[in-house]
Steps between C-alpha positions, in 0.01 A plus 500: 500500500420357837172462665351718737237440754318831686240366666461269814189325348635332189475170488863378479509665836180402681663130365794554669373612784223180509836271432652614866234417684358191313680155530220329352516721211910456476474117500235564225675695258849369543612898558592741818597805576809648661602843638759707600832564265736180655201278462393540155837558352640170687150327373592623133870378520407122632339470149104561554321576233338865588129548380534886654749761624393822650761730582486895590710683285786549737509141609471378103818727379701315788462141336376600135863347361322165631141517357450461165148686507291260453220452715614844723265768606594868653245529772460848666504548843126450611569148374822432685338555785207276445731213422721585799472248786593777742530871556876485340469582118644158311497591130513213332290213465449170275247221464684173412486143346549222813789260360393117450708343846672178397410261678798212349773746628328453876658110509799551383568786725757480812305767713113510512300703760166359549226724644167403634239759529711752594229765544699854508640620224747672685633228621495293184674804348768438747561163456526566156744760515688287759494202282679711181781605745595149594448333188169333505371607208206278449190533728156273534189639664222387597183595323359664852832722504464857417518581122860575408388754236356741803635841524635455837674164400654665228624807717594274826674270305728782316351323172708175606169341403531545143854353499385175606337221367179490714246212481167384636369194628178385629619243717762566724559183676492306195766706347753506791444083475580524150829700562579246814443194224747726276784506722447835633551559879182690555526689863202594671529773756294349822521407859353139558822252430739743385848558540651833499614658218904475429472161720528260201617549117263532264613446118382668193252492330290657760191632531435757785131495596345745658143541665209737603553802700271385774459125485821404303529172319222255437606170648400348189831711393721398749426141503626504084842688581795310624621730739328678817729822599447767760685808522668526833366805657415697868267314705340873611359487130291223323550532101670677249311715237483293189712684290797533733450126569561447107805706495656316787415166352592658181858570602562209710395268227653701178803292394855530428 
């Protein structure tokens, strides 16, 4: 016999709830919560380990065949709507395990994206989505990026960001050098001493690194790549908003 939970104050929920809001908390305990049916269910099928489900009744008889019980509470109602991010009823909801990112796979990969404190996570959502549909399927951030385990990361990116292998550095600069040393060609987006992008060929393994929304790369950064691009573009408008910048780089630079 399932769970059930009636009332908006127990403590699973008022967790759950805490867990949204809190990335200190989420880089504490490892865990994070998701909403919304697509979400979850695409979060359970990559293979994380679910500490709880919530489901209303008429959203848990659609996937029951796929749940094995365990760990899955019937919440009424009054608790949907708590956990609800918005005014639209979502019926199902699940804290999770984060996945250990593996760091080895990062250097022998033939696509990174490299962001540095990329502050919105609607746009690091995008990337991220962006990056699964071209093949890059291992990302680095920057420890001043937005946490990847946010809500709105996980619903911008369409939950491309638990399909990749995502790792964090400290030092950004000192990375990107390391990948240069490796034989990577590591391509910052700038405008001092760059050529425009699609001017010259640029060979795999490549890293695609991309900056802050409002000051861009540190020129620490750009002075470790081996390759200065800008993205040909109007003259009536100054820059490119930094995820549609990474999917233009990202398609110009993704390989046979």
């Amino acid at each position: 016999m399932l769970n059930t939970i009636q009332s908006k104050d127990n403590p699973k929920i008022k967790y759950a709830q805490k867990l949204a809001k809190d990335a200190k908390l989420r880089g504490e305990s490892g865990t994070f919560f998701a909403s919304t049916p697509k979400v979850v269910m695409d979060i359970l099928r990559a293979g994380f380990a679910a500490e709880s489900l919530f489901f209303t009744q008429n959203e848990y008889e659609k996937f029951a065949a796929e749940l094995d019980g365990e760990n899955v509470y019937i919440i009424s109602e009054a608790v949907n709507e708590k956990l609800s991010e918005d005014k639209t009823s979502q019926g199902v909801f699940g804290i999770f395990r984060m996945k250990t990112a593996d760091m080895g796979r990062i250097y022998s990969a033939k696509k990174l994206i490299v962001l540095e404190d990329i502050q919105d996570p609607g746009n690091i959502g995008a990337i991220m989505r962006t990056a699964l549909a071209f093949g890059y399927e291992d990302i680095v951030v920057s420890s001043k990026c937005a946490d990847i385990y946010s809500p709105k990361v996980l619903r911008s990116s369409m939950t491309a960001s638990v399909k990749l292998n995502v790792c964090k550095v400290a030092d950004v600069p000192e990375f990107v050098a390391e990948l240069s040393a490796k034989g990577f060609s590591t391509v910052a987006t700038c405008l001092e001493n760059s050529k425009e992008l699609g001017s010259e060929k640029i060979n795999l393994p490549v890293a695609v690194l991309i900056g802050n929304e409002g000051n861009g790369l540190s020129q620490q950064t750009i002075n470790a790549s081996t390759h200065r691009v800008k993205i040909p573009m109007s003259e009536q408008i100054e820059s490119l908003n930094a995820a549609v910048s990474a999917g233009v780089m990202m398609w110009e630079l993704r390989g046979e």
